[in-house]
C-alpha positions in Angstrom: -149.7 -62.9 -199.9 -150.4 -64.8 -197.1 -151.7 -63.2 -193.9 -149.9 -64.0 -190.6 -152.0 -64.3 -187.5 -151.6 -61.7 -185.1 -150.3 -63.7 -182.3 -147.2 -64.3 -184.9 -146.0 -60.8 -184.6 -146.6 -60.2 -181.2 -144.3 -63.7 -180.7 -141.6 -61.4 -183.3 -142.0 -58.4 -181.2 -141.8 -60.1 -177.7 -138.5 -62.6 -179.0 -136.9 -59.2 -180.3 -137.8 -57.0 -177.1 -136.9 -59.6 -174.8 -133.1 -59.9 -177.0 -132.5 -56.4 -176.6 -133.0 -56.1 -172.6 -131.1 -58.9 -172.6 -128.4 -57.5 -174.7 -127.8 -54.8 -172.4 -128.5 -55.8 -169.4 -125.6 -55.0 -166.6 -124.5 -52.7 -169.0 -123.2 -49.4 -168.4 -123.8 -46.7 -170.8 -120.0 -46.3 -171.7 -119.6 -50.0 -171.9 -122.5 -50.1 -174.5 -121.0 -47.3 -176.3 -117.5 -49.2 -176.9 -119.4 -52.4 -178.0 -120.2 -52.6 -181.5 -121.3 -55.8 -182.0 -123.8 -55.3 -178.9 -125.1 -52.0 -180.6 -125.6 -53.4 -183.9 -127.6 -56.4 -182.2 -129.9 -54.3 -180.1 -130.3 -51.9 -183.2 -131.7 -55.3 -185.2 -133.5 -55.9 -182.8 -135.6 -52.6 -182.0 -135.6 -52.6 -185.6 -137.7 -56.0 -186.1 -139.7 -54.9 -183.2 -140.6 -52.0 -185.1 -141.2 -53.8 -188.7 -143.4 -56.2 -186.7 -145.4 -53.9 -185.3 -145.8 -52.1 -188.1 -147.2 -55.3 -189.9 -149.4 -55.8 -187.0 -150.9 -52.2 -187.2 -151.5 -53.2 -191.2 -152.8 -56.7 -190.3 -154.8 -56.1 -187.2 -154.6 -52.2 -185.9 -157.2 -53.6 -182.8 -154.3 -55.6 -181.4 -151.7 -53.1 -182.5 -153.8 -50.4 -181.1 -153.2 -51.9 -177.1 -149.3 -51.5 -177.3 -148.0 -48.0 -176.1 -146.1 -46.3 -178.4 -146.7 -47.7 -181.4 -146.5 -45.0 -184.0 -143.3 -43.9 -182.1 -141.7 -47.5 -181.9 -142.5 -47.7 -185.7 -141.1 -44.2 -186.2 -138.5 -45.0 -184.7 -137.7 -48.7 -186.6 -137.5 -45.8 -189.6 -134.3 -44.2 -188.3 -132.8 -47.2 -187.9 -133.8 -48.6 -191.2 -133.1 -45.6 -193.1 -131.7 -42.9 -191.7 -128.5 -44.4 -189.4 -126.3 -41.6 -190.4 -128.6 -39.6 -187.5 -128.6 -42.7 -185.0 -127.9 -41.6 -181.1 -126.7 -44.6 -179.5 -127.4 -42.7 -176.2 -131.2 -42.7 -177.4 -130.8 -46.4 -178.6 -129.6 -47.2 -175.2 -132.2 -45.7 -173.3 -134.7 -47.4 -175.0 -133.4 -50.7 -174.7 -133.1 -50.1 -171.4 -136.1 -48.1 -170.4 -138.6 -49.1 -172.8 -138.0 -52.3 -174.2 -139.1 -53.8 -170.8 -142.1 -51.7 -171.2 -143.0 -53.0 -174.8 -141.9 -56.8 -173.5 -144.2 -56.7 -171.0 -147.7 -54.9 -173.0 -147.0 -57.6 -175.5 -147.2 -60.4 -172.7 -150.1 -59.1 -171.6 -151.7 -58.9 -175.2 -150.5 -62.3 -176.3 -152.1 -63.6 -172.9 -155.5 -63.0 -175.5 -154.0 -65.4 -178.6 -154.2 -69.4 -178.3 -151.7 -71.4 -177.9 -151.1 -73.4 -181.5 
């Protein structure tokens, strides 16, 4: 199996972060609440943020190492991978509103250090 350059994940993780503030942005907690579709997308989304950073930490723990969080965003791509019948969507929400941001913007910073292709 072919190893992916680090930069590729980080690309992953910023697309996916970026999709979920986007997602919810100027919405209300109730109004996310009554939208499915919305829900499911930001919950693929945290969830590929979490796969890729996962793969990062296996393929390069040095650059996984300088974004916050990452054993909890991984743990946390977990509960939506596998255990949904637990999923809060008010946690879901908060994240996506409150943290994604957070991740988008530590993974800027780190891909600042990655080449242009």
């Amino acid at each position: 199996m072919t190893q992916r350059d680090p930069g590729v994940y980080l690309e992953d993780i910023e697309y996916c972060a970026d999709a979920a503030v986007r997602y919810t942005a100027g919405y209300s907690l109730a109004q996310y609440l009554a939208d499915d579709k919305t829900r499911a997308a930001v919950e693929r989304m945290l969830e590929i943020c979490g796969e890729a950073l996962r793969q990062l930490d296996r393929a390069a723990p040095d650059v996984a190492s300088r974004i916050p969080y990452t054993r909890e965003i991984i743990g946390f791509r977990n509960i939506l991978a596998h255990g949904y019948a637990e999923l809060d969507h008010h946690k879901v929400y908060a994240i996506a509103v409150i943290h994604a941001p957070e991740l988008l913007a530590a993974v800027r910073t780190t891909l600042k250090e990655f080449p242009e292709p």
